[in-house]
PANUKE-821197 format. One record per residue (C-alpha): residue in three letters; x, y, z; residue number from 1. Coordinates in steps of 0.5 Angstrom, whole numbers. Last residue first. Layout:
N
REC  res      X      Y      Z    n
REC  ALA      X      Y      Z  NUM
...
***
This chain:
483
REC  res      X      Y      Z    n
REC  UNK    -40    258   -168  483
REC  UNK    -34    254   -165  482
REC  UNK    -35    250   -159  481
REC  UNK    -34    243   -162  480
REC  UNK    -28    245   -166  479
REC  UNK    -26    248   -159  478
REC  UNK    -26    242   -156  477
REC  UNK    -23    237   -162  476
REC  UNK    -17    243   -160  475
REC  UNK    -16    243   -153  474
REC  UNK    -16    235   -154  473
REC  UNK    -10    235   -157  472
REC  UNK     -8    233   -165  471
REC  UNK    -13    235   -169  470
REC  UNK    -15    234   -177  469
REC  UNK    -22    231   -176  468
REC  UNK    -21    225   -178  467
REC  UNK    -13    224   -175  466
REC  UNK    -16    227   -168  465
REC  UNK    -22    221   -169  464
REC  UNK    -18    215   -171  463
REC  UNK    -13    216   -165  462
REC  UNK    -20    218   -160  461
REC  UNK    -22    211   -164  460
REC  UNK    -15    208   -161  459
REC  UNK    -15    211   -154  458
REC  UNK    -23    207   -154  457
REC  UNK    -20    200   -155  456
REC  UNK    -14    201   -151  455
REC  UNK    -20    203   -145  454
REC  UNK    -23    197   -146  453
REC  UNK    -31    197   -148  452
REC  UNK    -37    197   -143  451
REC  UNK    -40    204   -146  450
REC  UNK    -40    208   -140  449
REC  UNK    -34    205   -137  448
REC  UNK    -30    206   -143  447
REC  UNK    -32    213   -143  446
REC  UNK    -30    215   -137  445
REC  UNK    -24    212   -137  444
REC  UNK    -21    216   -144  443
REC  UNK    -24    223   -142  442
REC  UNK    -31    227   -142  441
REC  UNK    -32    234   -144  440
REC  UNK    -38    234   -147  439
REC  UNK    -35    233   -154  438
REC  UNK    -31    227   -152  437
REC  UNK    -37    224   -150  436
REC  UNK    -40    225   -156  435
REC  UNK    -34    224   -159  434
REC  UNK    -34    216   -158  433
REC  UNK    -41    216   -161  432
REC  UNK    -39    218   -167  431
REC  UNK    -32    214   -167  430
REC  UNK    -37    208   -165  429
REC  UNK    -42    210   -172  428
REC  UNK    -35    211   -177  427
REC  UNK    -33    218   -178  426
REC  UNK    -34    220   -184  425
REC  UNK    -32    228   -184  424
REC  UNK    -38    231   -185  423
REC  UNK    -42    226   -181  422
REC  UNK    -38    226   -175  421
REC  UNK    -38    234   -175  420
REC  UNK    -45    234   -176  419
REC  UNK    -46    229   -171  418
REC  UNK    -42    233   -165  417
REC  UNK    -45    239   -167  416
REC  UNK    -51    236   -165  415
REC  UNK    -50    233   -159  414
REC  UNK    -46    239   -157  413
REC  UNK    -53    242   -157  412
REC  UNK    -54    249   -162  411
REC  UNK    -57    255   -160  410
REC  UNK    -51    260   -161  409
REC  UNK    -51    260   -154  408
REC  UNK    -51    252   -152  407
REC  UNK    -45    252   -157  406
REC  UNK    -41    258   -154  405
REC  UNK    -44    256   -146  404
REC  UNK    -44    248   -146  403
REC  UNK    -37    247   -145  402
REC  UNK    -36    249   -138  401
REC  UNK    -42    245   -136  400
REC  UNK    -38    238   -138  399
REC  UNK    -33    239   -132  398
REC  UNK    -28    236   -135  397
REC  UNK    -26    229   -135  396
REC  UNK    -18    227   -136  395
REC  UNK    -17    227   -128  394
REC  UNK    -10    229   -126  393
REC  UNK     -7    223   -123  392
REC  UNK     -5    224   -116  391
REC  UNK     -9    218   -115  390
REC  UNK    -11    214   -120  389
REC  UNK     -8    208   -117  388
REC  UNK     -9    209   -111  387
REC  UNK    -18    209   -113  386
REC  UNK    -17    203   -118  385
REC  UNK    -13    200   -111  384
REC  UNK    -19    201   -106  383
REC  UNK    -24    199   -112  382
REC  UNK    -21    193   -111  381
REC  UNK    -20    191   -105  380
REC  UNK    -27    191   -102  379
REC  UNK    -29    185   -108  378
REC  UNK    -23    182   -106  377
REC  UNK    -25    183    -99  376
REC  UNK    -32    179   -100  375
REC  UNK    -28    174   -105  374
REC  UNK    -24    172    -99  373
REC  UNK    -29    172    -95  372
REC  UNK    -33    167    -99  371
REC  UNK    -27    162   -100  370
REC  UNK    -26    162    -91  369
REC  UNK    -34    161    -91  368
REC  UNK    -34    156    -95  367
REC  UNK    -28    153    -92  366
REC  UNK    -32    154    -85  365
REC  UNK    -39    151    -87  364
REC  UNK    -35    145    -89  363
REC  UNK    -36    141    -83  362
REC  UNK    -43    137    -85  361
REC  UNK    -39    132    -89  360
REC  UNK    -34    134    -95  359
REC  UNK    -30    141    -96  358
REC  UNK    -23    139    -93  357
REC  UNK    -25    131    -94  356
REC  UNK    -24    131   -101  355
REC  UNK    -31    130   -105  354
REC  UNK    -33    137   -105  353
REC  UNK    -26    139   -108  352
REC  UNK    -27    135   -114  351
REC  UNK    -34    138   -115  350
REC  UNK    -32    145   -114  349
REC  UNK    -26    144   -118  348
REC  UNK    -32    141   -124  347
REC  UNK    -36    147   -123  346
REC  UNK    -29    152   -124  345
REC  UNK    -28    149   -131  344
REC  UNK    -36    149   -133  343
REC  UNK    -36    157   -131  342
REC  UNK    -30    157   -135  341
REC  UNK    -32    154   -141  340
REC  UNK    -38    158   -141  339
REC  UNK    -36    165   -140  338
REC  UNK    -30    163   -145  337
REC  UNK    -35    161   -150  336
REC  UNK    -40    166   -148  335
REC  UNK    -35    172   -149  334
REC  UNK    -30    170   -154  333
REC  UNK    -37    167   -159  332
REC  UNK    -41    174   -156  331
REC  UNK    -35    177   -161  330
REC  UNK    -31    182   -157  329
REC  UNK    -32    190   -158  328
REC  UNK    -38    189   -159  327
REC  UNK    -42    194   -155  326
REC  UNK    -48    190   -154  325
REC  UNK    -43    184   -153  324
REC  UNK    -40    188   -146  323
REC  UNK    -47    189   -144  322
REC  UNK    -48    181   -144  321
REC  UNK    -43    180   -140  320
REC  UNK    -45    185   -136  319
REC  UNK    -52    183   -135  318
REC  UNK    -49    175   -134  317
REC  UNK    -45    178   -129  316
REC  UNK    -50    182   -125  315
REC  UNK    -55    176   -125  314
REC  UNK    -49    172   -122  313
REC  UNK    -47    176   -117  312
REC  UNK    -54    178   -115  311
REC  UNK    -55    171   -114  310
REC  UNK    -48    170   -110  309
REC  UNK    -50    175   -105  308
REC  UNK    -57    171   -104  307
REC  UNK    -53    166   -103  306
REC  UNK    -49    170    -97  305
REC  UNK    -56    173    -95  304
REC  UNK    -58    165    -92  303
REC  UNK    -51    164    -89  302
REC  UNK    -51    172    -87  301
REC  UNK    -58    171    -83  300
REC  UNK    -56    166    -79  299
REC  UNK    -49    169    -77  298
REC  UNK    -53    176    -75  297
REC  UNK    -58    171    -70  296
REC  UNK    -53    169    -67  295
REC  UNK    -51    160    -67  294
REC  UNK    -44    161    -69  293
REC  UNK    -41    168    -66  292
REC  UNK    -42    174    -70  291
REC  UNK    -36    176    -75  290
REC  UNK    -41    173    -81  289
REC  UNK    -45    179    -79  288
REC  UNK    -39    184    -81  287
REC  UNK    -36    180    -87  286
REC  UNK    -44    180    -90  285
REC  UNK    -44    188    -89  284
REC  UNK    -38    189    -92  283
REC  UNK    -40    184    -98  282
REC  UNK    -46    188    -99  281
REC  UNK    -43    195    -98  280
REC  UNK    -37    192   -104  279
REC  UNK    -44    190   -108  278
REC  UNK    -46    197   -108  277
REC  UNK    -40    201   -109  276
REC  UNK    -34    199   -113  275
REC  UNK    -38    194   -117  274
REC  UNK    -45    197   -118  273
REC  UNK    -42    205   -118  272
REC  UNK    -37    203   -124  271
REC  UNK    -42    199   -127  270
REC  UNK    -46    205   -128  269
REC  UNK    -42    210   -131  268
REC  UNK    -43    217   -128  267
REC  UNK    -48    222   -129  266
REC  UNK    -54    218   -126  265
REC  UNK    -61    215   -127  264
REC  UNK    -62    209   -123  263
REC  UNK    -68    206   -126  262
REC  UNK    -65    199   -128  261
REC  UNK    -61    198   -122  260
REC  UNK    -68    197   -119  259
REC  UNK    -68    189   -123  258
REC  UNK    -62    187   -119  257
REC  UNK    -65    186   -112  256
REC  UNK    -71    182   -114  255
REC  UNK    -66    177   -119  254
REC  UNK    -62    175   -113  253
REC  UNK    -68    174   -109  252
REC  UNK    -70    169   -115  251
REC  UNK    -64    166   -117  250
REC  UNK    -60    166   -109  249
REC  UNK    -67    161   -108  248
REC  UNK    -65    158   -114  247
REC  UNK    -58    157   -111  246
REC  UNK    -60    155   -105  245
REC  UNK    -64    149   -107  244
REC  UNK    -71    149   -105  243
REC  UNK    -75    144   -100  242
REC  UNK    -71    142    -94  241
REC  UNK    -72    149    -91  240
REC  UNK    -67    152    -95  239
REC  UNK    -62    146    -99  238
REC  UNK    -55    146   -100  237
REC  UNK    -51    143   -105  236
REC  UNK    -44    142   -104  235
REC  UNK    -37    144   -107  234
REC  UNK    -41    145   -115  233
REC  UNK    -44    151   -111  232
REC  UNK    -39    155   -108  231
REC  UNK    -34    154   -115  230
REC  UNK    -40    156   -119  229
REC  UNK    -41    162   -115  228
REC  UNK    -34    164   -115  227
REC  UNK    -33    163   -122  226
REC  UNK    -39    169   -123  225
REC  UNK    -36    173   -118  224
REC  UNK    -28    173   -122  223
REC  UNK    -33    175   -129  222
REC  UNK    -36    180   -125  221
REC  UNK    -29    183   -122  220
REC  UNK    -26    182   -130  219
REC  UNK    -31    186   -134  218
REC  UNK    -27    192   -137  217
REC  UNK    -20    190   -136  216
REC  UNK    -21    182   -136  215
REC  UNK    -23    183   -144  214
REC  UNK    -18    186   -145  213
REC  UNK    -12    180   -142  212
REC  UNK    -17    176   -145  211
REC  UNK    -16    179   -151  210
REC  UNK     -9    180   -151  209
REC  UNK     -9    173   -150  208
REC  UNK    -12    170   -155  207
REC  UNK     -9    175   -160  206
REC  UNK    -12    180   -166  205
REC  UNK    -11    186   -162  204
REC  UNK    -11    192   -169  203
REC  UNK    -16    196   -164  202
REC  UNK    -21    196   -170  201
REC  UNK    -22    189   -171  200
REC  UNK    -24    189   -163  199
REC  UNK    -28    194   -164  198
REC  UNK    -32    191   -169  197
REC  UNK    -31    193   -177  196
REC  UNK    -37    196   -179  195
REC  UNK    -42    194   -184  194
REC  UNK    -48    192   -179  193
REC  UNK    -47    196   -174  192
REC  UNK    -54    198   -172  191
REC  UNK    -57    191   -174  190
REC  UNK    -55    187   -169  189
REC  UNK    -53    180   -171  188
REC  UNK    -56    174   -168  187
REC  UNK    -62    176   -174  186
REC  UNK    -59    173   -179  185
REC  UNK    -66    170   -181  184
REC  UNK    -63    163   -180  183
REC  UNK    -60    165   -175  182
REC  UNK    -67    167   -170  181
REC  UNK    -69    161   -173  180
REC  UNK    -66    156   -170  179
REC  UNK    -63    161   -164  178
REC  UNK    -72    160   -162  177
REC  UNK    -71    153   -163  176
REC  UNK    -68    151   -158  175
REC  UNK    -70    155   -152  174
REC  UNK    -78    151   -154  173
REC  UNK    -75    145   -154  172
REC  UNK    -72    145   -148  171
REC  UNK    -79    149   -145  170
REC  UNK    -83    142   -148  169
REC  UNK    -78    137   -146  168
REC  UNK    -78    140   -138  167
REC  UNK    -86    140   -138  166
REC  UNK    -86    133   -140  165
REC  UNK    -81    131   -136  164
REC  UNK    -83    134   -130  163
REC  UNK    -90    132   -131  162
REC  UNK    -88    125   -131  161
REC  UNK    -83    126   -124  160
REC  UNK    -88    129   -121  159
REC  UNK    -88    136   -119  158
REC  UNK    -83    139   -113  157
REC  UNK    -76    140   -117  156
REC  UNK    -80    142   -123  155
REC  UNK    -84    148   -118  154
REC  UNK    -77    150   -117  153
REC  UNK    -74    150   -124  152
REC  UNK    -80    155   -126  151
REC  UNK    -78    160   -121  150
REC  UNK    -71    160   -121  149
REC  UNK    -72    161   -129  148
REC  UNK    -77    167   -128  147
REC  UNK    -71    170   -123  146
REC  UNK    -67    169   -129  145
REC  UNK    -71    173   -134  144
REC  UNK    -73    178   -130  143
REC  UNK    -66    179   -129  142
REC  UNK    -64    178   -136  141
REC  UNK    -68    184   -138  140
REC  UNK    -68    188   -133  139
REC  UNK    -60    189   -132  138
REC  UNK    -60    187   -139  137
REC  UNK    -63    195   -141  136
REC  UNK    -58    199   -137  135
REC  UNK    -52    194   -140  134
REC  UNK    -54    194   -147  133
REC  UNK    -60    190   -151  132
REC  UNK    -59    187   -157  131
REC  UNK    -53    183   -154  130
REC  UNK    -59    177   -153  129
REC  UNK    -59    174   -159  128
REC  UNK    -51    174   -160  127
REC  UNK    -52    170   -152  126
REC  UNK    -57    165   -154  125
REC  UNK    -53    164   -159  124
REC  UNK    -46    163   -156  123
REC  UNK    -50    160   -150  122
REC  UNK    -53    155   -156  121
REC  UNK    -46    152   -158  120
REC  UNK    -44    152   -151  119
REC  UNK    -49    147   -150  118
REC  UNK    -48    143   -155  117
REC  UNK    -41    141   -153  116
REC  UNK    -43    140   -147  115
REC  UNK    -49    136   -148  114
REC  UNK    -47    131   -154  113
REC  UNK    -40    130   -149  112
REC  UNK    -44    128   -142  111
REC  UNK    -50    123   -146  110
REC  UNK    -44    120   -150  109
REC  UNK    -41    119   -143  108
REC  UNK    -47    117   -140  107
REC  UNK    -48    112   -145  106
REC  UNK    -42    109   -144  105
REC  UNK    -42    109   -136  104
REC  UNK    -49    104   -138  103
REC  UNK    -56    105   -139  102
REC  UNK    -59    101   -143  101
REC  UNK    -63     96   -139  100
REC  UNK    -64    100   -133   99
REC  UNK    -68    105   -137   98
REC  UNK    -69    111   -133   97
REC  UNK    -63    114   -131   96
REC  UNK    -59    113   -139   95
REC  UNK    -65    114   -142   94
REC  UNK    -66    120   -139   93
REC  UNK    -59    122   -141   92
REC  UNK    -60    120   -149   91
REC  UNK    -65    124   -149   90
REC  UNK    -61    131   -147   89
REC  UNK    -56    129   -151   88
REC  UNK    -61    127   -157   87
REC  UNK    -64    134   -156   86
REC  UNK    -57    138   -155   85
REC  UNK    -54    135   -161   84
REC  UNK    -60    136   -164   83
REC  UNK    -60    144   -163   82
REC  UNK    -52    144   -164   81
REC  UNK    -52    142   -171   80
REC  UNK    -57    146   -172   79
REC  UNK    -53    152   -170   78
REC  UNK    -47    150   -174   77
REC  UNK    -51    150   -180   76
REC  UNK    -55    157   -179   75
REC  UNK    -48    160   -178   74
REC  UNK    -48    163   -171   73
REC  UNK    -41    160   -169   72
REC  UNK    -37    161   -175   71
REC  UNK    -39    169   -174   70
REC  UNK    -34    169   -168   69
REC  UNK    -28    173   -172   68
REC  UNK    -21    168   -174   67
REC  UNK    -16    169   -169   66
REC  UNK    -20    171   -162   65
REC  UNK    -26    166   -165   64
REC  UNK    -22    161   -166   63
REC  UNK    -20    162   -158   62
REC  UNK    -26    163   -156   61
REC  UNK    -29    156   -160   60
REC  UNK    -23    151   -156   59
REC  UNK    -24    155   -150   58
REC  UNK    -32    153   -150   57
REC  UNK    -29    147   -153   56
REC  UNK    -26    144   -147   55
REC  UNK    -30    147   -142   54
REC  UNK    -36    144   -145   53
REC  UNK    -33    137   -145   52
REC  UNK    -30    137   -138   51
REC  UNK    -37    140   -135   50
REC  UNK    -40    134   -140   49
REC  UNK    -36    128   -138   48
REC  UNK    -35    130   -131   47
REC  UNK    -43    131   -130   46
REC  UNK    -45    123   -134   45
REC  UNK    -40    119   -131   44
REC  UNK    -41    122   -125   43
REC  UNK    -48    120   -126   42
REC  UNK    -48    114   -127   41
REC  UNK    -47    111   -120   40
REC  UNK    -53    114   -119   39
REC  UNK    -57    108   -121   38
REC  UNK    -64    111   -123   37
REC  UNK    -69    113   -119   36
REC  UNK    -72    119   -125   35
REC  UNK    -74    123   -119   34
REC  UNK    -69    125   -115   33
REC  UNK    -62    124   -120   32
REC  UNK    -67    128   -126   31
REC  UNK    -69    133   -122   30
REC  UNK    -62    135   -120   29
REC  UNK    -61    136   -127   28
REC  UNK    -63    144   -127   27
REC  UNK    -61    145   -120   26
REC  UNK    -54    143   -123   25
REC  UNK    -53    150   -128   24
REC  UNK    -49    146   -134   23
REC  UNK    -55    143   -137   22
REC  UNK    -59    149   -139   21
REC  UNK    -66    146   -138   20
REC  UNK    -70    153   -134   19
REC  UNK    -65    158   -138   18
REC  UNK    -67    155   -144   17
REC  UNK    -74    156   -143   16
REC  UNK    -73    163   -139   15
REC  UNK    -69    164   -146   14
REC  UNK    -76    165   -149   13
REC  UNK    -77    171   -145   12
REC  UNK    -73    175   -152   11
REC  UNK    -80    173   -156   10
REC  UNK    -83    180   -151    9
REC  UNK    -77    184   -154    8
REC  UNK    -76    190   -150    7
REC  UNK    -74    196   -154    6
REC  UNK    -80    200   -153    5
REC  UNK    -81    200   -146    4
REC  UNK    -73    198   -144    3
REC  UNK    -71    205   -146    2
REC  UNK    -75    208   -140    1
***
């Protein structure tokens, strides 16, 4: 496996960062239990904060659509968010702790240093992180999270003092690492250094035509993880009365994710997760909560619907980080949005959670009603993606047609592809794109595969066809075959 001989071990730091991150509720929970300081502050504290990073999550996206993102992985810009992070995080364990400091002022102050560096650093942590493509993230994150669950429930249930100790030495420890990752420019992925992104390339500059892209190739798991954060910001539930559902989610979540690694097949694999596997999930959640209240098919659909959200959850933040390995978007419009969204939603689920539509022990029904609608979503979508391109002739043909000239004259597609990049001046995406088109691949395929939109892929086809002085597919495919 690819993973063996990529995998970074120095990446498993982001369990530390994962573990402290402010903006994932289980992660403060200790805090507001432990600390028995007046909880009255605490709102002052999470609104400030989740206020704070939606607003500068999108305020970064925004720039990083105009401008490029590369302003945001700037050593200066980088450290300036590592000690705001640290004497935010300070500054809030004072606020609980110390009854003779602590005051709404300073849990606002906490609130702002916090959200804003958070952002900052997920935009790090998520360059970093965008060495490793869709297949690989898949492990990687999922083992990353699932270990984070774990180290965020044995705090929840140590004392308070080891707690905080504990807890200031892994959030030291995930800050410092993008420190020096950036100073060694290492938040860029070397294999393209020199090249224009994709995004560049597509001649799409605008923050809405970046959404509106980015929605295309990644807009179900993005949907999915906003879900999770609005169920989990409306009402916290514990399993057992001993852990939190959404660590609970994390850890059998992260299981159930990690064999996608070894699934070996011809089609691109997140079309097979999101328009198969996790709809047959949701199906089998939307039958079992069919059953009365009290059976023992509704019990299990209320436990297997956080775990749902887990594997919902690991699966965005691997496409996620996919989509940044592919480099179309800069992982500041990916992780910016990402969290300024995440935060923007976590704050409605809190607002929500107060009223008396979702409040007290009856909001089991609305939340199931919220669910539903994301299960039925889930089964929607590949429905409609299957009506829409009915009656469409597929642009992919059988890829073992073309292989018989070249194969015969005892040359791979592979190969030829290569050298016909090579002796034209392709760039390194425009080769890779016409290895697919040389195995006879189409337009959707490959954006499917390569985790890129299908505008940007058409663009490369149209750079290519102009390279290599074609003008249809027939005609790349025969240069590909020709002895």
């Amino acid at each position: 496996m690819r993973l063996s001989s990529e995998f970074k071990l120095e990446s498993l730091l982001f369990v530390a960062f994962f573990a402290t991150i402010p903006i994932y509720s289980p992660n403060i929970v200790m805090f507001r239990d432990g600390l028995g300081g007046d909880e009255s502050l605490m709102p002052f504290f999470v609104n400030t904060m989740l206020v704070t990073a939606a607003l500068v999550g999108v305020l970064f996206a925004w720039l990083a659509a105009r401008r490029g993102g590369e302003f945001a992985l700037r050593t200066p810009v980088v450290i300036a968010g590592v000690v705001a992070y640290v004497v935010g995080f300070a500054l809030f364990v004072v606020t609980l702790g110390v009854s003779q400091v602590g005051s709404p002022i300073t849990a606002v102050c906490a609130g702002l240093l916090l959200g804003a560096s958070t952002v900052e650093l997920c935009i790090a942590w998520g360059a970093y992180l965008a060495l490793y493509d869709l297949r690989q993230a898949l492990l990687a994150l999922a083992m990353m999270v699932g270990m984070g669950s774990v180290v965020q429930l044995l705090l929840s249930s140590t004392a308070i003092q080891v707690g905080l100790v504990v807890f200031a030495a892994l959030m030291l420890i995930g800050v410092a690492f993008p420190c020096v990752q950036a100073a060694q420019g290492n938040m860029v992925l070397p294999d393209n250094q020199g090249e224009k992104t994709d995004a560049k390339a597509s001649g799409h500059g605008s923050f809405r035509q970046s959404i509106l892209r980015m929605t295309q190739v990644l807009g179900v798991p993005f949907v999915g993880l906003l879900v999770f954060a609005f169920v989990m910001g409306v009402r916290k539930f514990m399993i057992f009365d001993v852990v939190y559902v959404e660590t609970f989610g994390g850890i059998i979540g992260a299981i159930l994710v990690s064999p996608l690694f070894f699934i070996r097949s011809s089609r691109p694999l997140l079309p097979l997760i999101y328009q198969v596997l996790v709809p047959i999930f949701a199906l089998v959640l939307i039958v079992c909560n069919s059953f009365p209240e009290g059976s023992a098919p509704m019990w299990w659909a209320a436990w297997l619907s956080y775990v749902f959200y887990g594997v919902v959850s690991v699966l965005a933040l691997a496409s996620l980080c996919g989509m940044a390995h592919a480099r179309e978007f800069s992982a500041t419009l990916i992780y910016g949005l990402t969290v300024g969204c995440f935060s923007a939603v976590s704050l409605l689920g809190i607002v929500c959670g107060s009223t008396p539509l979702f409040a007290g022990e009856e909001s089991g029904p609305i939340l199931l009603v919220v669910s539903t609608i994301y299960f039925a979503f889930l089964l929607a979508v590949p429905l409609i993606s299957a009506w829409k391109r009915k009656g469409i002739e597929t642009d992919d043909v059988n890829p073992a047609d073309m292989t018989e000239s070249t194969e015969a004259a005892g040359v791979s597609i592979a190969q030829r592809c290569d050298d016909l990049a090579t002796s034209h001046g392709l760039s390194p995406r425009e080769t890779e794109i016409l290895g697919y088109l040389g195995r006879g691949h189409g337009v959707v395929f490959i954006a499917k595969t390569l985790v890129i939109s299908e505008s940007t892929v058409r663009t490369h086809v149209k750079s290519i066809y102009k390279k290599l002085g074609v003008n249809s597919r027939e005609e790349l495919l025969g240069m590909v075959n020709a002895e």
